[in-house]
C-alpha positions as CSV (number, residue, x, y, z in Angstrom):
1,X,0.8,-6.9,36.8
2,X,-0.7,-7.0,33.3
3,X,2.3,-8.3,31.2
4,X,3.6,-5.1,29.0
5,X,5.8,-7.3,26.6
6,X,2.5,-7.8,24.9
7,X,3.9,-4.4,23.7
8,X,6.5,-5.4,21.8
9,X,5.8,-5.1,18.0
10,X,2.2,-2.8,18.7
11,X,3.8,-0.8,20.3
12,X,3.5,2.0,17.5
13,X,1.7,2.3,14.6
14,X,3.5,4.3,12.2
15,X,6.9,5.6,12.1
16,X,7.4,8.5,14.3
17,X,10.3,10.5,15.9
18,X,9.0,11.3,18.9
19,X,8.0,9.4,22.3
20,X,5.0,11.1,23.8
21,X,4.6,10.5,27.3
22,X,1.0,12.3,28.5
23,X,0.8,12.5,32.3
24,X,-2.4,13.2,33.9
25,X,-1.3,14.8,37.0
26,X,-0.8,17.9,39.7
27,X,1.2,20.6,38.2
28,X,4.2,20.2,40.7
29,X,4.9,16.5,39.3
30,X,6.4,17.6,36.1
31,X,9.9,18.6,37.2
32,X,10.3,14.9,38.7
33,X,9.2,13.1,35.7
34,X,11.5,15.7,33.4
35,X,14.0,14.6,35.5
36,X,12.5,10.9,35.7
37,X,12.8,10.8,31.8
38,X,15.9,13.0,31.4
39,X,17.6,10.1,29.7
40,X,15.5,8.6,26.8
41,X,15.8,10.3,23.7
42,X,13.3,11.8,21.3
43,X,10.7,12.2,24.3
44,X,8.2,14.6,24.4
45,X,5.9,15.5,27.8
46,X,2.8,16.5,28.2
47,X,1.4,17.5,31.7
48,X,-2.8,18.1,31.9
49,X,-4.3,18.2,35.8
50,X,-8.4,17.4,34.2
51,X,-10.1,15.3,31.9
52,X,-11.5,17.9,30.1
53,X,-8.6,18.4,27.9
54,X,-7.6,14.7,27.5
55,X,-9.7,14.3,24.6
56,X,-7.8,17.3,23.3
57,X,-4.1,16.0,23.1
58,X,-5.6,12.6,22.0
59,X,-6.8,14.2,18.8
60,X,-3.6,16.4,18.2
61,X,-1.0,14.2,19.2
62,X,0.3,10.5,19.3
63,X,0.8,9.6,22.4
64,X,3.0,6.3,23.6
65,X,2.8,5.8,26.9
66,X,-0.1,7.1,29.7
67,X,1.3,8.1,33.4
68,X,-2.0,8.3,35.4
69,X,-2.8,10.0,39.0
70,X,-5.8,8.7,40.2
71,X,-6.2,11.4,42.6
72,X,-7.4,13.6,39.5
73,X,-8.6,10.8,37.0
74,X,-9.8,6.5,38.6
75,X,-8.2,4.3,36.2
76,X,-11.9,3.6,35.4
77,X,-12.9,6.8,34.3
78,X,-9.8,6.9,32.1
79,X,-10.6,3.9,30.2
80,X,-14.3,5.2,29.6
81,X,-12.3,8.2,27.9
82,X,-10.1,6.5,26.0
83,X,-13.7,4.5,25.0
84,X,-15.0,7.0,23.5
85,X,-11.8,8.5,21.7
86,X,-11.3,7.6,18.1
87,X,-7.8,8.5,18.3
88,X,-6.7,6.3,21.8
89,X,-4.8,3.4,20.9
90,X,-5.4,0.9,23.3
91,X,-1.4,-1.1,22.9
92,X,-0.6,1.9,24.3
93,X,0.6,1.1,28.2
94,X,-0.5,3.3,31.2
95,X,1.5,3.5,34.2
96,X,-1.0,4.3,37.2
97,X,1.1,6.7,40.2
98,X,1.7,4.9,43.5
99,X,-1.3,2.7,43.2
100,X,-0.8,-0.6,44.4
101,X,-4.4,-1.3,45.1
102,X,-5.5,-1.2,41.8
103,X,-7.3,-4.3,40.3
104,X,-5.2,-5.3,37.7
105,X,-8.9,-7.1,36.2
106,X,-7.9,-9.0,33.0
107,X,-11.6,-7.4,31.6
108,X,-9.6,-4.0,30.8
109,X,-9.1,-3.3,27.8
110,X,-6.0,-1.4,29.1
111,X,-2.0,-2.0,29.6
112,X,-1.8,-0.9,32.6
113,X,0.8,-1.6,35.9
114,X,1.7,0.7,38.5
115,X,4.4,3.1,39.4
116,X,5.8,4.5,43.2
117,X,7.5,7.9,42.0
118,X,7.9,8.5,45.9
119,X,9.7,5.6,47.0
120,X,10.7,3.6,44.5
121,X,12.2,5.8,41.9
122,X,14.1,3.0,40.6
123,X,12.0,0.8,39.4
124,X,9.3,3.8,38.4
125,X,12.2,4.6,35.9
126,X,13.2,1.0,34.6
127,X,9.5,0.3,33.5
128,X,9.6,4.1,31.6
129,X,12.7,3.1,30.0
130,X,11.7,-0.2,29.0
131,X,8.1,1.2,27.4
132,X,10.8,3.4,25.4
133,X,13.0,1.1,24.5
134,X,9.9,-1.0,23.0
135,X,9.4,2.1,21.1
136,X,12.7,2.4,19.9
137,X,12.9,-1.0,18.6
138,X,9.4,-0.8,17.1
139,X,10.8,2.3,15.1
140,X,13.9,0.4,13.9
141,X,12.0,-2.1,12.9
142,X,9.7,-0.2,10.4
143,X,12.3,1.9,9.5
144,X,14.0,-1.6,7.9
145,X,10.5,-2.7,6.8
146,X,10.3,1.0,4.7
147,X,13.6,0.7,3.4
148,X,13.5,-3.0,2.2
149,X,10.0,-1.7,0.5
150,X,11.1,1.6,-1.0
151,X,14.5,0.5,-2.1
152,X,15.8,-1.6,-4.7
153,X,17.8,-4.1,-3.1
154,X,21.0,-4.7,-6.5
155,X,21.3,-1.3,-6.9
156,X,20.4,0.5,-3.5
157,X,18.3,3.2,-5.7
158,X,14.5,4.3,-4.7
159,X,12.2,1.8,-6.4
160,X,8.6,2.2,-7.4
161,X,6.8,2.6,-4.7
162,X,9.4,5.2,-3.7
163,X,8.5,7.1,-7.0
164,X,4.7,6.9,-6.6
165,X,5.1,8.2,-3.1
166,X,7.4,11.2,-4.6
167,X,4.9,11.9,-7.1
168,X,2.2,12.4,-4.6
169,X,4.2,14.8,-2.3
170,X,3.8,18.6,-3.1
171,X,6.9,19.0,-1.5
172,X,9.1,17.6,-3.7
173,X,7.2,19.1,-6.7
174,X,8.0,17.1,-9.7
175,X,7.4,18.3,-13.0
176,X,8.3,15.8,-15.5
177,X,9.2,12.2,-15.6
178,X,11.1,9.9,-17.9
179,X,11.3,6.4,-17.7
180,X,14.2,4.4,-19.8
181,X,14.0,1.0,-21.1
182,X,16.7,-1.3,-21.4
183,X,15.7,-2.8,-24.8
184,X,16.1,-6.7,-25.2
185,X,17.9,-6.8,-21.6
186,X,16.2,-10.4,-21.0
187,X,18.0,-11.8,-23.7
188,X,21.5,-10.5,-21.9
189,X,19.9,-12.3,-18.6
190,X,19.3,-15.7,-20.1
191,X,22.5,-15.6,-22.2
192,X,24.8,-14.5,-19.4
193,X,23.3,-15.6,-16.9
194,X,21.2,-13.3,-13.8
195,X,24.5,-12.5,-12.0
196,X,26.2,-10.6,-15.2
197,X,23.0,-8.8,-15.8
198,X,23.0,-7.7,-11.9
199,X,26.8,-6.5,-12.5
200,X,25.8,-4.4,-15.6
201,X,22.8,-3.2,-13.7
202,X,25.2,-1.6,-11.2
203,X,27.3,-0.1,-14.0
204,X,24.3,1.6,-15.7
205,X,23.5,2.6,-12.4
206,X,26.7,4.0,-11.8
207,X,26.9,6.0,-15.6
208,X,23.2,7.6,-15.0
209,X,23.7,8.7,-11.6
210,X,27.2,10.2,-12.4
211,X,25.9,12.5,-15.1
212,X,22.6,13.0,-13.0
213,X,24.9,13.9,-9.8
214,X,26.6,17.0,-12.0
215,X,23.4,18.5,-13.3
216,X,21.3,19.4,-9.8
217,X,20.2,18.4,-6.3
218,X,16.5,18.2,-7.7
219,X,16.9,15.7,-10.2
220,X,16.6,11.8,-8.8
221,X,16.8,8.5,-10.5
222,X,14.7,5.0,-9.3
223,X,15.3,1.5,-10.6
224,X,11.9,0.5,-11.5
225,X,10.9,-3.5,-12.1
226,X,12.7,-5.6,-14.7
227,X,15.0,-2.8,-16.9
228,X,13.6,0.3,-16.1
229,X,14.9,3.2,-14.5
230,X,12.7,6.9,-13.5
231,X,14.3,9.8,-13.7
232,X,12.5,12.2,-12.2
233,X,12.9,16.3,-12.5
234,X,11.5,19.5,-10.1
235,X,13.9,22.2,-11.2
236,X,14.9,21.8,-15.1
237,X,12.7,23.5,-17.8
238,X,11.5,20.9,-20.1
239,X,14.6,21.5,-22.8
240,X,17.1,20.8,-20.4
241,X,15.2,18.0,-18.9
242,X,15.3,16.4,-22.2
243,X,18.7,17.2,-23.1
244,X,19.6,15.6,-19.5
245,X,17.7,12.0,-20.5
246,X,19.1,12.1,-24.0
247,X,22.7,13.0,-22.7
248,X,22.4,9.4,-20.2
249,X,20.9,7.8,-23.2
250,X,23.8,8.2,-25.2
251,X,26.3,8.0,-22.8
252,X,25.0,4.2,-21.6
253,X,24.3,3.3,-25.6
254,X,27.9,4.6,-26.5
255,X,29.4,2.3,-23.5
256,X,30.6,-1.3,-24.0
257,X,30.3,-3.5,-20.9
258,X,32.9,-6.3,-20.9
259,X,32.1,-9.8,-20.3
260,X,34.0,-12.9,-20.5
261,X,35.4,-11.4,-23.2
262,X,32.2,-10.5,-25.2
263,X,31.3,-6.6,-25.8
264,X,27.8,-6.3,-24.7
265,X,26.6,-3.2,-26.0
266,X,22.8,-1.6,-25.2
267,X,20.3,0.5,-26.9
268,X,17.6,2.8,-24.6
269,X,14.4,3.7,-25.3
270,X,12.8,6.8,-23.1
271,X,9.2,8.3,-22.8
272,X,9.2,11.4,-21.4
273,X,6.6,13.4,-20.0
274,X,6.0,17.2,-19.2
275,X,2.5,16.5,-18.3
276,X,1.1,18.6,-15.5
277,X,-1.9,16.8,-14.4
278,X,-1.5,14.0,-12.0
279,X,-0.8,11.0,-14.2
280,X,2.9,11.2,-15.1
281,X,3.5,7.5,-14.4
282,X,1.0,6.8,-16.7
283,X,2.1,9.6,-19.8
284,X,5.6,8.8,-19.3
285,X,5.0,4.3,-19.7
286,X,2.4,5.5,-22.6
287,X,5.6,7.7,-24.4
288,X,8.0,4.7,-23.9
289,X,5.4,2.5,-25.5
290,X,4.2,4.7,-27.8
291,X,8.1,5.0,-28.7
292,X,8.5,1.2,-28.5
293,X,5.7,1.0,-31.3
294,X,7.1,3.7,-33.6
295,X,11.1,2.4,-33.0
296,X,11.7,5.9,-31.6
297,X,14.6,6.7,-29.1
298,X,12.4,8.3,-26.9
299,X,9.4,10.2,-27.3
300,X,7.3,12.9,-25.4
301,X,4.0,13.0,-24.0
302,X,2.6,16.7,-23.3
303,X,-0.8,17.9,-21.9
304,X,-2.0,19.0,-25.3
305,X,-1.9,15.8,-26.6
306,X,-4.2,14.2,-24.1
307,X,-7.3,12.3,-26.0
308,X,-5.8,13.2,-29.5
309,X,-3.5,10.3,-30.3
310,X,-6.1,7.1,-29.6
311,X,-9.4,9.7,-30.4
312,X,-10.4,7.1,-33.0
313,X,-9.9,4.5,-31.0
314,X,-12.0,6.2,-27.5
315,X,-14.7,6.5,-29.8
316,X,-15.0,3.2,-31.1
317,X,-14.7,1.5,-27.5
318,X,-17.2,4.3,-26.2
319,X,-20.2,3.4,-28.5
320,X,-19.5,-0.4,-27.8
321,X,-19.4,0.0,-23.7
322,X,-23.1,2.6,-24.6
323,X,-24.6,-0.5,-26.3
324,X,-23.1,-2.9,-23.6
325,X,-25.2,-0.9,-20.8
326,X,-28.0,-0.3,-23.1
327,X,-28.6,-4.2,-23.4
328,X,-27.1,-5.6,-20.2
329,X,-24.0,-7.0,-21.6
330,X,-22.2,-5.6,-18.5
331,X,-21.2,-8.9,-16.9
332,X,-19.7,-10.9,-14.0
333,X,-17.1,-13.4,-14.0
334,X,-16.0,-14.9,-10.6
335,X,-12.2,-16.3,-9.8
336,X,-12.4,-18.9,-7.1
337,X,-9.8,-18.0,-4.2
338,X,-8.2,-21.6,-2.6
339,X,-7.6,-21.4,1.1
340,X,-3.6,-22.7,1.1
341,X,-4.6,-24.8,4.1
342,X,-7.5,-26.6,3.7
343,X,-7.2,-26.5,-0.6
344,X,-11.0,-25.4,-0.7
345,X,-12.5,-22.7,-2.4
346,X,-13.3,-20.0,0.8
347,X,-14.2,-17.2,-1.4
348,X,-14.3,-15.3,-4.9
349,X,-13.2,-12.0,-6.2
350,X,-16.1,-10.7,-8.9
351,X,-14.3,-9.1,-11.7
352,X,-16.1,-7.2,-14.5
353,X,-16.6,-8.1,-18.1
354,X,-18.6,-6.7,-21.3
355,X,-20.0,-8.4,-24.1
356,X,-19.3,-7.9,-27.9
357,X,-20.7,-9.5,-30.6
358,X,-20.5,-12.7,-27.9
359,X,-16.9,-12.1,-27.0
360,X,-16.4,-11.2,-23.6
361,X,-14.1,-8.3,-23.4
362,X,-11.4,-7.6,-20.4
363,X,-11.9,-4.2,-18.7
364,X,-8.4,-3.4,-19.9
365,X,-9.9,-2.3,-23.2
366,X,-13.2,0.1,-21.9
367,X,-12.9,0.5,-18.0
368,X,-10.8,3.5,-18.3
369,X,-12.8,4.7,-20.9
370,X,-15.8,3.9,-19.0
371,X,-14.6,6.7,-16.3
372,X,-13.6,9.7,-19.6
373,X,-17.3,8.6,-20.5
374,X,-19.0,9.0,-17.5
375,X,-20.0,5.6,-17.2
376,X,-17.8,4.4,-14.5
377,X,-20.2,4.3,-11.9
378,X,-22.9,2.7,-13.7
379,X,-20.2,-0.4,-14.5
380,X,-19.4,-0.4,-10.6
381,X,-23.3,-0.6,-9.6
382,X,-24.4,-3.1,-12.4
383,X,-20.9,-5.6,-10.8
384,X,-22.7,-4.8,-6.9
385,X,-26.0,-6.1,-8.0
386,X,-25.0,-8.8,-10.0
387,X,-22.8,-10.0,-7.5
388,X,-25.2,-9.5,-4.2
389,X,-27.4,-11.0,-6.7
390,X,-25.0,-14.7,-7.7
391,X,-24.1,-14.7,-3.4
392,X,-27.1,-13.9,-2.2
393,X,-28.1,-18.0,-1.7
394,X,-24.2,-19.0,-1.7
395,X,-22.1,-19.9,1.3
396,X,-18.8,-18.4,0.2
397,X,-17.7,-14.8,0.6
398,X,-16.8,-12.4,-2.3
399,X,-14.7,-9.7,-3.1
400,X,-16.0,-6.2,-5.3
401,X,-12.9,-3.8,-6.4
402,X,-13.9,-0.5,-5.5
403,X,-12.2,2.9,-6.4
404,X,-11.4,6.4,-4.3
405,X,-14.0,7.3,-7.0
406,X,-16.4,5.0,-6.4
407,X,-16.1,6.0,-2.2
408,X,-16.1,9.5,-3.2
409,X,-19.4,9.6,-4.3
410,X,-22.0,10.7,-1.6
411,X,-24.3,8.6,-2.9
412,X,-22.7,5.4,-3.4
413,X,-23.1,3.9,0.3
414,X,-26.7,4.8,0.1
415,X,-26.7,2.6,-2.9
416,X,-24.5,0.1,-1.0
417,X,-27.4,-0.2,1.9
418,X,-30.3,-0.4,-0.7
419,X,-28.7,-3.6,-2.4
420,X,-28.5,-4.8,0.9
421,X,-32.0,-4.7,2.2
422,X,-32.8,-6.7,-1.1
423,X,-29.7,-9.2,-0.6
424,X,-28.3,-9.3,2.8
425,X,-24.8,-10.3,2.4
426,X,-23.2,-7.7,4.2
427,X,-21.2,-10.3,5.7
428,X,-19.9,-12.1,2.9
429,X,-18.7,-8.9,1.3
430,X,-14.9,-8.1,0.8
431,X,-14.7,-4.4,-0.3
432,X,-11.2,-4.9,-2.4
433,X,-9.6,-1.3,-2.4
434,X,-6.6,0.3,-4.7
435,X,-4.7,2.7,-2.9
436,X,-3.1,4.8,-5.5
437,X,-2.5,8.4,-6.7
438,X,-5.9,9.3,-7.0
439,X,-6.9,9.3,-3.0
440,X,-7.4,13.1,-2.4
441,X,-8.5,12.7,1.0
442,X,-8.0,9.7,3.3
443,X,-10.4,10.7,6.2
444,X,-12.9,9.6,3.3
445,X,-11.4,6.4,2.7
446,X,-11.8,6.1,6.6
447,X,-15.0,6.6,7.0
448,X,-16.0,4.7,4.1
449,X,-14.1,1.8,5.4
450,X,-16.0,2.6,9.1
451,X,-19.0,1.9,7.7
452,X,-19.0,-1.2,5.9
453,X,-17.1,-2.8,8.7
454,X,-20.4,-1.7,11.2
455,X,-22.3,-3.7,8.2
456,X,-20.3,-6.9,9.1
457,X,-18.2,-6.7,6.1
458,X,-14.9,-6.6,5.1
459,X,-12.1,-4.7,3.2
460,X,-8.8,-5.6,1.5
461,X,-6.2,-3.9,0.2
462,X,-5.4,-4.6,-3.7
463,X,-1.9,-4.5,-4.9
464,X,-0.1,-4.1,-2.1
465,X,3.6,-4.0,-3.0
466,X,3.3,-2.1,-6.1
467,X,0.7,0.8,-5.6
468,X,1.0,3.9,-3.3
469,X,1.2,1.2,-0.3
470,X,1.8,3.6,2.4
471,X,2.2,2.3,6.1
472,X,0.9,5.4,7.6
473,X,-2.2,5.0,6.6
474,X,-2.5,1.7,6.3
475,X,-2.0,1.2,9.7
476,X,-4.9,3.8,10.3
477,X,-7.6,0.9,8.3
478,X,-9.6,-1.1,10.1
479,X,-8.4,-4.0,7.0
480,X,-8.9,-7.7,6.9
481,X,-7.1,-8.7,3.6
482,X,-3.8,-7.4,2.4
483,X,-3.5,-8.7,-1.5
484,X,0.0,-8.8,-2.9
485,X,1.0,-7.4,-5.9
486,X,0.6,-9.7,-9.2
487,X,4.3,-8.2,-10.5
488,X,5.8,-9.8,-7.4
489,X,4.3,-12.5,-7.1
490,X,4.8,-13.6,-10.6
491,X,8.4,-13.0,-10.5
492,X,8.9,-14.7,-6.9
493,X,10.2,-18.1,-8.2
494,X,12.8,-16.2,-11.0
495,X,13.7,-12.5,-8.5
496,X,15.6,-12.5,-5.0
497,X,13.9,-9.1,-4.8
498,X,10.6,-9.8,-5.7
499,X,10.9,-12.9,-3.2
500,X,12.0,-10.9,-0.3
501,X,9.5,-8.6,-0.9
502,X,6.4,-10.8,-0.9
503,X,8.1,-12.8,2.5
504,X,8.5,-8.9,4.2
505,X,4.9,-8.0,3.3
506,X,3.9,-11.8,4.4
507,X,5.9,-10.9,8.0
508,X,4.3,-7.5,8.2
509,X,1.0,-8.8,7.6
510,X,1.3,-11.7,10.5
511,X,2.5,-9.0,12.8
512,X,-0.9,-7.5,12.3
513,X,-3.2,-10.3,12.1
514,X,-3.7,-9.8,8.9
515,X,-5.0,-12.8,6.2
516,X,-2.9,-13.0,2.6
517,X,-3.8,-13.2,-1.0
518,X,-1.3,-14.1,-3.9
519,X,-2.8,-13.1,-7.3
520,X,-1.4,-14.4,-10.2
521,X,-0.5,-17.7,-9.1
522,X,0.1,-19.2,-12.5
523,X,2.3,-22.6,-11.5
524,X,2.7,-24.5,-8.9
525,X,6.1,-23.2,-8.6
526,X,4.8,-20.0,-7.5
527,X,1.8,-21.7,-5.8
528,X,4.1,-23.6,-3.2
529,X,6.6,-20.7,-2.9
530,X,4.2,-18.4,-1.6
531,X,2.4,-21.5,0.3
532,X,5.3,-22.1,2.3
533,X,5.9,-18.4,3.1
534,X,2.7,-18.3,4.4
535,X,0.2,-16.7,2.2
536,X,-3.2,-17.1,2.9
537,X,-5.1,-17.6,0.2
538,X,-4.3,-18.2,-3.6
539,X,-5.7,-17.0,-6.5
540,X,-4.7,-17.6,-10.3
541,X,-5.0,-19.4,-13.5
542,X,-3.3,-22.4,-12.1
543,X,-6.2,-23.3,-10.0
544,X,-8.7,-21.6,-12.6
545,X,-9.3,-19.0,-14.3
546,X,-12.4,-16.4,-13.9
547,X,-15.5,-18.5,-14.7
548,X,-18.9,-17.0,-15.7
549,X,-20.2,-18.9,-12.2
550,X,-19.0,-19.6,-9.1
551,X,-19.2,-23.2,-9.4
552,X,-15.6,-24.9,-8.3
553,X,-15.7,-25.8,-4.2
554,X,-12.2,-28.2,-3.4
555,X,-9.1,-27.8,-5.8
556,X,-6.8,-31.3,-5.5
557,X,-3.2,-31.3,-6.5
């Protein structure tokens, strides 16, 4: 028997309902198995008597487990099938009908062990069950992983990721967003101490989503990192939205939290946003900095004020990024990436930079405006060469970040393949992607991520933690690298919730064979911390910081 515990945490790939048993069969089987299966939950069969339409339910459904009757389908012609079917998952097991002649032959790539539904009903029904219960513990399992990643631990309130997920369903239809700041709340943490702060956390949790609880069903509220909450809104018009944040403003500034007998009392800032375009995190952080910067309670971000407010400053930063291309003063810098086992430098991520009157400018300042320019793709083409180009006659592998809008493009692996017949280092290539709120349509993610991996290369996942990190379709990459988020890893010696975070994504990782990266390793605080959890690879201004060649091999402590 081919051992099925190798089931155990495989088992399933995304969290699903339903147990799908798909049994290849004669027609007058069913009633036994319905009665076979009569008590696991949540199951779901499917009866077919020809191959023809296996290829069918493989494409419309998930199935878990496989019963097989080799009278209409050899266990060999099966696993040619399930070959050739994109949408097969080989951890799933197959239980072949009254078989006991079968070669179990460790060359399969099939689970596989047989079943006697004639005369040993039994046991056929014990190795059903335990498949399911596999299942059901899988499905627990991510279910805790989801809710340790999608809710905030002190206050038990959606967190970020839960928001950015929100935002992208249709569904939920949100039309405006504020976020509210906590103003100076760091200096209530460091004089009071991290366990008071927690306490008046709750509280303020407790005020907003009192007066939030009165108003509507469509309203929710998320505790976002460090002091910020989101309050997000699908049925208010925009005055009464406003009114609402304003109302919980007041209400938390008019309240005095008691301390060891100090009156700790809080002022809020809010930006609020009635954008409809896709970019309300964005327009609702710029409005609470905006806010922040004119010492404004709140202030509020509408569509017709897109481009208007930093016109001047577009402008200027568009000429300079038109003269930067013009005279190749679109650069590379490279940030060495130190393998936490052997404390040499495996790798490099390539990270853009642009010259200005010989100051080398971060892409925070003309990247996005690089993409309202229509120079986005150039900058990403100009980083490809340049780095194919630096690796080409170096041993080490390198990473490229890579947008759904670079992907998109029809022509960009064309591009991709041309480089490569100049400088073959398809191999060394990590294609570092974002998954975010601008992913339209993931079968082109897929596909993108299909090809490069038939080039040799490989693909991580950037930010994972604090982007649109969905499991789902995670789970559905072929991915090498998962890279955790620089807010978590930043705040993993000083946050319980940032730390049990990073070790969660660390776990999930390991239970796909995933490799780690910590950015922003700064210390060597944070360097050990994540070390010992069991991160892969570390990457941050303690060890170095981007360098205009990839020149540093061993770091020593």
């Amino acid at each position: 028997m081919k051992d099925l515990y190798i089931i155990v945490h495989i088992f399933i790939k995304k969290v699903i309902m339903t147990f799908n048993i798909l049994i290849i069969s004669i027609d007058n089987t069913l009633n036994k198995f319905a009665l076979l299966t009569n008590s696991l939950e949540n199951k779901k069969l499917f009866l077919i008597n020809n191959k023809e339409k296996i290829n069918s339910i493989f494409n419309n459904s998930d199935i878990h487990l496989v019963i097989l009757d080799e009278t209409i389908l050899s266990l060999d012609e099966f696993e040619d099938i399930a070959k050739s079917s994109s949408s097969f998952d080989f951890y799933n097991p197959v239980l072949v009908l009254n078989n006991f002649m079968c070669d179990f032959s460790s060359n399969s790539l099939l689970i596989y062990d047989s079943i006697d539904i004639n005369n040993n009903l039994h046991l056929a029904s014990n190795k059903i069950k335990f498949c399911h219960s596999q299942f059901t513990k899988e499905l627990k399992h991510q279910k805790n992983i989801q809710e340790l990643l999608y809710v905030n631990n002190l206050t038990k309130l959606p967190n970020r990721l839960k928001l950015i997920q929100d935002l992208q369903n249709d569904d939920i239809g949100i039309i405006s967003l504020a976020i509210l700041d906590i103003n100076s709340f760091k200096e209530v943490n460091d004089f009071f101490g991290h366990k008071i702060g927690d306490n008046i956390l709750k509280e303020i949790t407790a005020i907003a989503s009192n007066i939030i609880n009165k108003q509507s069903a469509y309203i929710s509220i998320y505790k976002l990192p460090s002091d910020l909450y989101g309050i997000t809104n699908s049925s208010l018009n925009d005055d009464d939205f406003k009114t609402l944040v304003l109302e919980i403003n007041e209400k938390l500034e008019s309240n005095v939290f008691y301390k060891d007998s100090f009156d700790i009392e809080l002022t809020i800032t809010s930006g609020i946003t009635f954008s409809r375009k896709n970019n309300k995190l964005i327009t609702a952080d710029l409005a609470l900095q905006e806010a922040k910067k004119e010492h404004k309670n709140y202030l509020i971000f509408y569509d017709e004020l897109d481009n208007i407010k930093d016109y001047k400053k577009n402008m200027i930063w568009t000429k300079k990024l038109k003269k930067a291309l013009s005279f190749d003063n679109i650069i590379v810098y490279f940030q060495p990436l130190v393998n936490n086992t052997t404390m040499k430098v495996d790798k490099y991520e390539c990270l853009v930079r642009m010259v200005d009157d010989d100051k080398i400018i971060s892409p925070f300042f003309f990247l996005d405006i690089s993409k309202k320019a229509n120079q986005y793709s150039k900058i990403t083409k100009i980083v490809i060469e340049k780095s194919f180009k630096e690796f080409n006659n170096l041993p080490f592998e390198f990473s490229i970040n890579i947008s759904y809008e670079d992907i998109e493009d029809e022509n960009f692996i064309t591009y991709i393949k041309e480089k490569l017949k100049k400088y073959p280092v398809a191999k060394k290539i990590v294609w570092e992607i974002l998954e975010d709120e601008s992913i339209k349509d993931y079968q082109v993610l897929y596909d993108f991520i299909k090809e490069m991996k038939a080039l040799g290369s490989k693909i991580a996942i950037d930010d994972f933690g604090s982007g649109y990190s969905n499991f789902e379709h995670l789970l559905k990459m072929d991915i090498d690298y998962l890279k955790i988020d620089a807010s978590l890893v930043k705040d993993v010696a000083k946050n319980k919730n940032s730390f049990q975070v990073v070790k969660t994504i660390i776990e999930f990782a390991n239970s796909l064979n995933l490799k780690t990266i910590a950015e922003y390793v700064e210390n060597k605080e944070i360097f050990e911390i994540t070390r010992d959890m069991g991160v892969t690879y570390s990457q941050g201004y303690y060890f170095a910081p981007p360098l205009c060649k990839p020149n540093v091999y061993t770091y020593e402590e």
